[in-house]
C-alpha positions as CSV (number, residue, x, y, z in Angstrom):
1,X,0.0,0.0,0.0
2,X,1.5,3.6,-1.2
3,X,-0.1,7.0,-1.1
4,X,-0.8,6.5,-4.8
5,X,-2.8,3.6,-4.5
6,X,-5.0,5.2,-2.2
7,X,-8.6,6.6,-3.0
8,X,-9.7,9.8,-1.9
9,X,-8.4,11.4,1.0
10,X,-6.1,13.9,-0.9
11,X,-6.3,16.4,1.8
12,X,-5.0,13.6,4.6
13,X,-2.1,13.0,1.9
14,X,-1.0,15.9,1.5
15,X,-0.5,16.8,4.8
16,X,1.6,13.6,5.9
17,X,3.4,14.5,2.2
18,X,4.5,17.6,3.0
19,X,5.5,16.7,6.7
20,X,7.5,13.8,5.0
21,X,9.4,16.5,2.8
22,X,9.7,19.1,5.3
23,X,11.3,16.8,8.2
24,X,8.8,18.2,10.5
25,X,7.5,14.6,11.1
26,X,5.1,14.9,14.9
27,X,6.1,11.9,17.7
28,X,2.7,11.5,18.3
29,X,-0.9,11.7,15.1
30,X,-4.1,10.6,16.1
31,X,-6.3,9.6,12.9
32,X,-9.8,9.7,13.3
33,X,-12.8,8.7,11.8
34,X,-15.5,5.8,10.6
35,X,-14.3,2.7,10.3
36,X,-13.3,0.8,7.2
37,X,-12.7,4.7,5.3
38,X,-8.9,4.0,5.0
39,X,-7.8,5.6,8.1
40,X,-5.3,2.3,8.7
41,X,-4.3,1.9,4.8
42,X,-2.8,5.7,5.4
43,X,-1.2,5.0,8.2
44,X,0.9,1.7,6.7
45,X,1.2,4.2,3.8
46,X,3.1,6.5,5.9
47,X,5.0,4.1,7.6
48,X,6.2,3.1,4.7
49,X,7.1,6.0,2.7
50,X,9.0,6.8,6.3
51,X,11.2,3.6,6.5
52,X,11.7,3.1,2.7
53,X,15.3,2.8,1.1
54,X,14.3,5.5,-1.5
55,X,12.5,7.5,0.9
56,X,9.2,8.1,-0.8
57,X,7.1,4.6,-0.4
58,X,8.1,3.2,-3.4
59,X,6.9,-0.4,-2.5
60,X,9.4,-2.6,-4.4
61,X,12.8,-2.2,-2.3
62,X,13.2,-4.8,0.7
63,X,12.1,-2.2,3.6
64,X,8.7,-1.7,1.9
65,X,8.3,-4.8,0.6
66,X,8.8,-6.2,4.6
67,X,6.1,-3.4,5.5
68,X,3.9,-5.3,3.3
69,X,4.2,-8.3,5.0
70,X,3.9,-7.0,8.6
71,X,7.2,-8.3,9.1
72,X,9.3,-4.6,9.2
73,X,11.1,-4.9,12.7
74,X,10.7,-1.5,13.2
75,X,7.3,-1.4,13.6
76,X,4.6,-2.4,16.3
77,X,0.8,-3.2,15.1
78,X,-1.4,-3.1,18.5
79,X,-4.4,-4.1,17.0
80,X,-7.7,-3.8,19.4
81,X,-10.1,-6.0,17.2
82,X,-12.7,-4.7,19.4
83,X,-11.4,-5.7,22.7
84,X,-10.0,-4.1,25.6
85,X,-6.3,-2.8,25.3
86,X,-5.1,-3.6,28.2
87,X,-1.7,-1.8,30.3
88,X,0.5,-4.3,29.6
89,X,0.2,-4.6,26.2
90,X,1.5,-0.8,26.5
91,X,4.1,-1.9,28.6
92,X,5.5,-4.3,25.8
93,X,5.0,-1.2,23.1
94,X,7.2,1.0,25.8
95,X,9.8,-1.4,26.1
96,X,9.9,-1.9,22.5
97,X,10.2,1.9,21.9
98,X,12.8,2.1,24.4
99,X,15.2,0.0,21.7
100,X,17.0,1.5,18.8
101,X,15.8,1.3,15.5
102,X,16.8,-2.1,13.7
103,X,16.7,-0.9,10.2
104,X,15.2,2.4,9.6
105,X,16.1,5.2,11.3
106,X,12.9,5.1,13.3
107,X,10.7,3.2,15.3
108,X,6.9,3.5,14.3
109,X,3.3,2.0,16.6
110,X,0.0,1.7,14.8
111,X,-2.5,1.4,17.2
112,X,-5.7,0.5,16.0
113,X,-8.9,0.3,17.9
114,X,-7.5,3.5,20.3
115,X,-10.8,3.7,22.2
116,X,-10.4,0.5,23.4
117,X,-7.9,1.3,25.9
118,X,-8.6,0.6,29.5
119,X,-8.0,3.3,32.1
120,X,-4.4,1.9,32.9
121,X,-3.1,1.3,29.5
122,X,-4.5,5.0,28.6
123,X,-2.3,6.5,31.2
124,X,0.4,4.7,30.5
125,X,0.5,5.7,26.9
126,X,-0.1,9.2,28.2
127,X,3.2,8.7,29.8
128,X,5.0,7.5,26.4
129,X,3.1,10.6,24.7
130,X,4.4,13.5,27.1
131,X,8.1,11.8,27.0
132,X,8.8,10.7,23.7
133,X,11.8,8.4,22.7
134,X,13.7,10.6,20.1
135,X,13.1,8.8,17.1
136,X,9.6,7.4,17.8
137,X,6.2,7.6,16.1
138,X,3.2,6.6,17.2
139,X,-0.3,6.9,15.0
140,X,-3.5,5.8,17.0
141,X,-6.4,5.0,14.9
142,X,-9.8,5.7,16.0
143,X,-13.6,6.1,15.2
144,X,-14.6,7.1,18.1
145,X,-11.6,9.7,19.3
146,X,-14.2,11.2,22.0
147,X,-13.7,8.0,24.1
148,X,-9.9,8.7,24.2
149,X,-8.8,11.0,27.4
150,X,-8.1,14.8,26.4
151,X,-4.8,14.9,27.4
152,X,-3.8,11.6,24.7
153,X,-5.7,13.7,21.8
154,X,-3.9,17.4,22.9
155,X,-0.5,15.4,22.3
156,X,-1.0,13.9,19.2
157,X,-1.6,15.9,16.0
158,X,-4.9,15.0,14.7
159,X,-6.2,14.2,11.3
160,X,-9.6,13.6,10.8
161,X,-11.1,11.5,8.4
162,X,-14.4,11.2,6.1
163,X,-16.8,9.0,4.5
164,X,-15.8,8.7,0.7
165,X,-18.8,10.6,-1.2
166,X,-21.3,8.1,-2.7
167,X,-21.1,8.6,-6.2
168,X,-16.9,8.1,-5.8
169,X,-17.2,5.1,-3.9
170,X,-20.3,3.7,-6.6
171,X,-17.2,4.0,-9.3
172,X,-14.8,2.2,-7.5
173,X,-17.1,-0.7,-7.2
174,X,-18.6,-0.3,-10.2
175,X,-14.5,-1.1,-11.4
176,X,-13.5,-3.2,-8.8
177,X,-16.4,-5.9,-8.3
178,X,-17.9,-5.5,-11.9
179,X,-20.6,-4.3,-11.1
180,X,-23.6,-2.6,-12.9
181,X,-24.4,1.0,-12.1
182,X,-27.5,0.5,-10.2
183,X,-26.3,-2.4,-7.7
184,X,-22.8,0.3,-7.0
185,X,-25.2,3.1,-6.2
186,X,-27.2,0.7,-3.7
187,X,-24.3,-0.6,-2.5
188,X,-22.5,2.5,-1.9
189,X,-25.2,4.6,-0.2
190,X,-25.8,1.7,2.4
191,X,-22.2,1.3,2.9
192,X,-21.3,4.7,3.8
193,X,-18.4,5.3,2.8
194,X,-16.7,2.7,4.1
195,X,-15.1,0.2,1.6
196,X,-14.8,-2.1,4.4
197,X,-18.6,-2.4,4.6
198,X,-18.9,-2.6,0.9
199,X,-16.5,-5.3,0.2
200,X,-17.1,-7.3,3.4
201,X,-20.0,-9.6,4.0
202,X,-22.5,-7.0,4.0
203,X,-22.1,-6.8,0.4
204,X,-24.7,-10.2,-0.3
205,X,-26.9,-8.5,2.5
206,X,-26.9,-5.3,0.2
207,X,-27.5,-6.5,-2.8
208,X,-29.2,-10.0,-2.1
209,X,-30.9,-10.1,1.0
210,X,-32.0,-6.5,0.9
211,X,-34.8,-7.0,-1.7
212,X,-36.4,-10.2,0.0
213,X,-36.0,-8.1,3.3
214,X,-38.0,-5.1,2.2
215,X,-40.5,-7.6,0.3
216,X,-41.5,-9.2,3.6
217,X,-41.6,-5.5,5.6
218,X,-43.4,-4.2,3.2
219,X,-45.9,-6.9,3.1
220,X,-47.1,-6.5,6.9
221,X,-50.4,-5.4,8.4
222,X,-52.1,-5.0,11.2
223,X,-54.5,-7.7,10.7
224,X,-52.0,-10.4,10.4
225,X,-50.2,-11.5,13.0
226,X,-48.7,-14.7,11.9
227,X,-46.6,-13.2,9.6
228,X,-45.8,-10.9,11.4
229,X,-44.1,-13.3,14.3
230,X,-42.7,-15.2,11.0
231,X,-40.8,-12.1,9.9
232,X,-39.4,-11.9,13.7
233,X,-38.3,-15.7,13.6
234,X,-36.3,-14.9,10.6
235,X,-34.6,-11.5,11.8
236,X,-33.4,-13.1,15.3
237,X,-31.9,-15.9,13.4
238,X,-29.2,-12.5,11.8
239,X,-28.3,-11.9,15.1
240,X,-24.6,-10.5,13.4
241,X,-26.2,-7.8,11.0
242,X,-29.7,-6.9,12.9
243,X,-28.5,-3.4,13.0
244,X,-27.5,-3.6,9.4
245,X,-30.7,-4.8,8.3
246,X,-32.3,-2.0,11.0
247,X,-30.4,0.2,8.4
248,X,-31.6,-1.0,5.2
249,X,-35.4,-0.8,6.7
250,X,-34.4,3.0,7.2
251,X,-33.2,3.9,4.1
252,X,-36.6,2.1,2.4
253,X,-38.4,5.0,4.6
254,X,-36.3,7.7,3.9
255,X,-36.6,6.6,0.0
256,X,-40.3,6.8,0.6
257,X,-40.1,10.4,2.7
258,X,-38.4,11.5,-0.4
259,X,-40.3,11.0,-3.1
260,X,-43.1,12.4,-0.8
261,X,-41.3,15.7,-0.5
262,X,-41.0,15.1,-4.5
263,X,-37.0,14.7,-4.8
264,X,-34.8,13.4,-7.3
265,X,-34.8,10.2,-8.1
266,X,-31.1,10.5,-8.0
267,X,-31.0,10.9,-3.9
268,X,-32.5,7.4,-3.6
269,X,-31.1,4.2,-2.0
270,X,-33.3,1.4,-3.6
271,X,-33.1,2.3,-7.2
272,X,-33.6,-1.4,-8.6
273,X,-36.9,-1.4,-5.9
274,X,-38.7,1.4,-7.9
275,X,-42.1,-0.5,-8.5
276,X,-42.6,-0.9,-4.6
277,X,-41.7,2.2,-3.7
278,X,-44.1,4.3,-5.9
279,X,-46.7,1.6,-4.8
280,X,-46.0,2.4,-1.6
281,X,-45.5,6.5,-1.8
282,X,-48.9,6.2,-3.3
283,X,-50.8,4.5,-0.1
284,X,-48.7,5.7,2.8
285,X,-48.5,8.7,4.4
286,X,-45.6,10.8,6.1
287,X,-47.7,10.4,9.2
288,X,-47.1,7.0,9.1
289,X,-43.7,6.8,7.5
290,X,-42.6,8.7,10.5
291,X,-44.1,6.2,12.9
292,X,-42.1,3.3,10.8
293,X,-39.4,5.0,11.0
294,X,-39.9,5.6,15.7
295,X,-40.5,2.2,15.5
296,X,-37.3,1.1,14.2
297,X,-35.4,3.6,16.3
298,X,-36.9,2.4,19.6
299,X,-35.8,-1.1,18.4
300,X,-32.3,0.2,18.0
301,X,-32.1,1.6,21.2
302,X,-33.7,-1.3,23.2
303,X,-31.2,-3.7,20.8
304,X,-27.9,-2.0,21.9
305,X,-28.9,-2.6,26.0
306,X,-29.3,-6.4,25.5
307,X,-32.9,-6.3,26.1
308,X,-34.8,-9.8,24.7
309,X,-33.9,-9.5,21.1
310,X,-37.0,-11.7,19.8
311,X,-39.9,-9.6,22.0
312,X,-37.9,-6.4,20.7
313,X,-38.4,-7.5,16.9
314,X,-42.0,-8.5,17.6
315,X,-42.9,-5.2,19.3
316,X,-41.1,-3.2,16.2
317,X,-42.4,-5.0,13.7
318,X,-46.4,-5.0,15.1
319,X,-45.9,-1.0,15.6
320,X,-44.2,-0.9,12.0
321,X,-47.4,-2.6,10.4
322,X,-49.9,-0.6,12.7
323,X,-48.3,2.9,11.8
C-alpha cells in the first residue's frame, strides 16, 4: 500500500506529504474517523514512505516490501479487534520503543482500535506521549476519538477522516467488483463510505438479502399476526447484522419520505426497488412513514442494552405494520 494507491483522502495526503518533505515529522498523530474509510491503509502508507530505502514509499525495495508483510522490525501493530487494550500490552510497546531502530532510522506504533484502551493502558501511553523516545512515532487510529482522554488527543496531532462521497465510492465498485451501475449506487449509499462495509460480508446483504427483506416488511399489516411473528423468527436468526438490516429498513423509509417531499430520483437508495416504492408512496402517508421510522429507532435503542432480542423485533415489527 503507497499513497498513490489510495482513494480519496487527498487532503490527509498531502499533509503527511508535505511533513514527509519538510522533516517536520510529529512523535505523536491521532487519525480519526469511521471505520473501514482507510484511516489504517494511510497510516501503513506512511509508515512506509518513512522507513523506505528511496525514501518516498516506493513499495518494491526490501524495507517496503517487509512493510507489506507485517514483518518490518521496526514497527509495532497493536491491534484492538474490538477488545479491551489492556496496560500491559503498553508496557510491551514501551519497552519496544525504548530499543534502537533495527533498520530504519525510526521506530513506528500503529494502534488500531485507540478507544479500546482501558483506564491503565490510557495513562500509560499518556506517559510514552508527554516523554517521547527521540526517534519514535506513534499513529492511534480511532472512530470514536471522543472516548480517548483529552490529554492523549492534545498530544497527538490529529487528522480527521471522512466518508468517501457516494457517487466516488459507486465508481470504485462499479470497477472493482464488476458491477452494474445500479447495484454500486445501492451498495455505496448503504455502505457509507466505508469500503470495508462494501466489500465485506455485508455486500450479499446489500444487494441479495436486501430485496427479500424489504419484500417481507413491506408486506405487513395489522390484521396479520402470523406473519408478522414469521418475519421476527427470521430477523433473530441475523443476530450479526440486525442493526444492518435496521439500516436497510431505514433507508426504504427515507426513500419513501423523499419521493413524498417530490426529490430526485437520484438521492434514492433502492433504485432497482422502484415499483414498490411508488406503490408504496402512493398509499402511505408521512404520518405514518414517520411512525415506521420511531419504530425502528426504539428497536435500535432497546437492541444496543441487550434487552430480549425476539420480543424487541416483535414489538417493532407490530408498531411498523400498525403505523
Amino acid at each position: 500500500m503507497t499513497f498513490d494507491s489510495i482513494i480519496g483522502h487527498d487532503r490527509q495526503k498531502n499533509i503527511l506529504l508535505r511533513a514527509i518533505e519538510r522533516h517536520r515529522i510529529a512523535h505523536a498523530y491521532l487519525f480519526s474517523g469511521p471505520d473501514g474509510i482507510g484511516k489504517r491503509l494511510m497510516a501503513v502508507a506512511f509508515a512506509k514512505a518513512l522507513l523506505c530505502q528511496t525514501g518516498n514509499g516506493c513499495g518494491h525495495c526490501p524495507a517496503c516490501r517487509k512493510v507489506d508483510h507485517s514483518n518490518h522490525p521496526d514497527i509495532h501493530i497493536l491491534d484492538s479487534n474490538g477488545a479491551a487494550i489492556k496496560i500491559e500490552q503498553v508496557r510491551n510497546l514501551q519497552r519496544d520503543l525504548s530499543l534502537r531502530p533495527h533498520e530504519g532510522e525510526r521506530k513506528i506504533c500503529l494502534i488500531d482500535g485507540a478507544e479500546q484502551f482501558t483506564t491503565g493502558a490510557a495513562n500509560a501511553l499518556l506517559k510514552t506521549l508527554e516523554e517521547p523516545q527521540p526517534g519514535t512515532l506513534i499513529i492511534l487510529l480511532s472512530n470514536r476519538p471522543d472516548k480517548l482522554l483529552t490529554t492523549i488527543r492534545s498530544r497527538c496531532q490529529n487528522l480527521p477522516f471522512s466518508r468517501l462521497p457516494k457517487h466516488v465510492l459507486a465508481t470504485i465498485l462499479a470497477q472493482k467488483l464488476e458491477l452494474n451501475e445500479t447495484d454500486a449506487t445501492i451498495l455505496a449509499a448503504l455502505s457509507e463510505g466505508s469500503f470495508k462495509k462494501a466489500l465485506g460480508p455485508n455486500r450479499e446483504l446489500y444487494l441479495e438479502k436486501r430485496r427479500k427483506l424489504i419484500q417481507s416488511l413491506s408486506a405487513l399489516s395489522s390484521g396479520s399476526i402470523i406473519p408478522t411473528f414469521s418475519f421476527a423468527d427470521e430477523l433473530e436468526t441475523e443476530k450479526e447484522l440486525l442493526f444492518d438490516i435496521l439500516d436497510i429498513f431505514q433507508a426504504f423509509y427515507r426513500d419513501l419520505l423523499l419521493l413524498k417531499y417530490n426529490s430526485p430520483t437520484e438521492e434514492l437508495v433502492n433504485l432497482d426497488l422502484m415499483d414498490l416504492i411508488n406503490s408504496q408512496v402512493e398509499t402511505t402517508t408521512i404520518t405514518s412513514l414517520l411512525g415506521k421510522l420511531k419504530a425502528l429507532e426504539a428497536a435500535r435503542y432497546h437492541l444496543q442494552r441487550n434487552v430480549n432480542r425476539r420480543l424487541a423485533l416483535e414489538v417493532m415489527l407490530m408498531r411498523v405494520a400498525a403505523a
